[in-house]
Every structure is written in C-alpha cells, then in structure tokens.
N, C-alpha and C positions, 0 to 999 in steps of 0.2 A: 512448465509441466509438459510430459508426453503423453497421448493417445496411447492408452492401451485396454488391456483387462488381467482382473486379478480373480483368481475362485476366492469367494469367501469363506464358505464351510461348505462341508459335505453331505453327509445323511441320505443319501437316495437321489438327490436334487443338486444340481449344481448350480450355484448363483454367482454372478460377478456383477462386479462395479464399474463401470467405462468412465472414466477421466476424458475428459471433450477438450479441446485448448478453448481456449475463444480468447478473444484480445479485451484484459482488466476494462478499458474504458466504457466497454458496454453495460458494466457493473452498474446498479443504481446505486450511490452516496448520495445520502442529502447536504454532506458541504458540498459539493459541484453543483446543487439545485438553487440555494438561497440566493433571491434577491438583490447581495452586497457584493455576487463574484460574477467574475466573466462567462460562467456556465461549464455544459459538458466539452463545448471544445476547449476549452483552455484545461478543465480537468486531463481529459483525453492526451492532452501537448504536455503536460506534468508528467503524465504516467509515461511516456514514451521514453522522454528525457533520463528520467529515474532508472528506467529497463537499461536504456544504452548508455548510461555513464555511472550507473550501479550496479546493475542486475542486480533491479529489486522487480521481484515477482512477488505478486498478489497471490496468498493464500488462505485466505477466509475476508469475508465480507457478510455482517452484517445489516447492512440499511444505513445508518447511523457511523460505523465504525468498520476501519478495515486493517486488517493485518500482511504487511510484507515482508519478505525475508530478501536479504542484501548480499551479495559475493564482495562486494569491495565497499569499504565505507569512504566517503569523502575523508581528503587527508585534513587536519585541523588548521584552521583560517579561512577566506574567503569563500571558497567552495562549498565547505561545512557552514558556513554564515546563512550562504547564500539559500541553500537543502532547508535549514532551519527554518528562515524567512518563510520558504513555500510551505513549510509541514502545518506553520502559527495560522497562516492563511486558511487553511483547508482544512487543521483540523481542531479548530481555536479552542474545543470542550474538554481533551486528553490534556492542552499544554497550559491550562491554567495555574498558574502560581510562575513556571517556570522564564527564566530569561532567556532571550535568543539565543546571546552564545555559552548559557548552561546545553539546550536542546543541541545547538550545535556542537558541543562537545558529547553528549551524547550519542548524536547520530555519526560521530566520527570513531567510535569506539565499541558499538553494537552492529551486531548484524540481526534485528528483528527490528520495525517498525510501525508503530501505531498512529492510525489516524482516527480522531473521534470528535465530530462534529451534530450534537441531537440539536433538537427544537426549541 
C-alpha cells in the first residue's frame, strides 16, 4: 500500500482518508499470541518471508483473522507444501477439515489469503 489521500465526497466540506504504510507485523493476531507458537517474532519472520517471496500484502485484519492479497502464488509441490504448513500453524481455526496439500493446492492457485486463528 502507498501513502496518499483520496476526497471522499463533497457538499461544502472536503474530507479524506490517509492510508499510512506501517509494516503488517505490528498487527495484533492472536495466532502469533497463543502459548503453543514461538510468538510475534517468528509471526513478524512469516510475514516478511510471505512479502518477499509472494507479495502478499496484509489487507484487512481483524484481531482473530487476517486477510492477504498475493502477486505470485507458490508454484505446486514443496514450496506450496511448505506455505501450507505455516498458514495450518497460524491459522489452525479457517483450515479445519482441510489437508495440507488440499491448502496447498489452494494457495498455489489463488491470489487472496486467509488466516483465522480465535480462542
């Protein structure tokens, strides 16, 4: 995302919206909180990874669940295994029912991303 401003509407009054960058890992999730993971740094080392060998960018987060959008999806096998693995980890509440490399096959063939990890 880039730094900018947009008018919203008009009417006598002009208002905008400023879009801020800030770096995803500062995000609150509570999978990177619980007890069973290595915490925010290794969420943080996820999300980096994901940016520069997907660009996947964070675009909505709510507490519980976050949404990303992807430029290149991993290609199908190891890579895509591998993506899977971390997404089960972090967001073990969204991939319930599903097998590793069902998710992996998915994240090899979408470009949107969900992670959903509640209490």
């Amino acid at each position: 995302m880039t730094a900018g401003s947009q008018p919203l509407f008009g009417g006598g009054k002009q208002y905008q919206l400023h879009a801020v960058p800030r770096h995803p890992a500062w995000v609150s999730y509570y999978g990177a909180s619980t007890p069973d993971r290595d915490g925010y740094g290794a969420w943080a080392a996820a999300m980096r990874q994901w940016q520069r060998r997907w660009g996947a960018e964070l675009v909505a987060a709510w507490g519980t669940m976050l949404q990303f959008v992807v430029s290149r999806q991993p290609p199908p096998g190891e890579r895509a295994w591998e993506l899977a693995g971390q997404h089960m980890a972090l967001g073990q509440s969204l991939m319930m029912g599903l097998t590793q490399w069902q998710l992996a096959f998915a994240l090899a063939t979408g470009d949107a991303w969900f992670l959903h990890s509640r209490p």
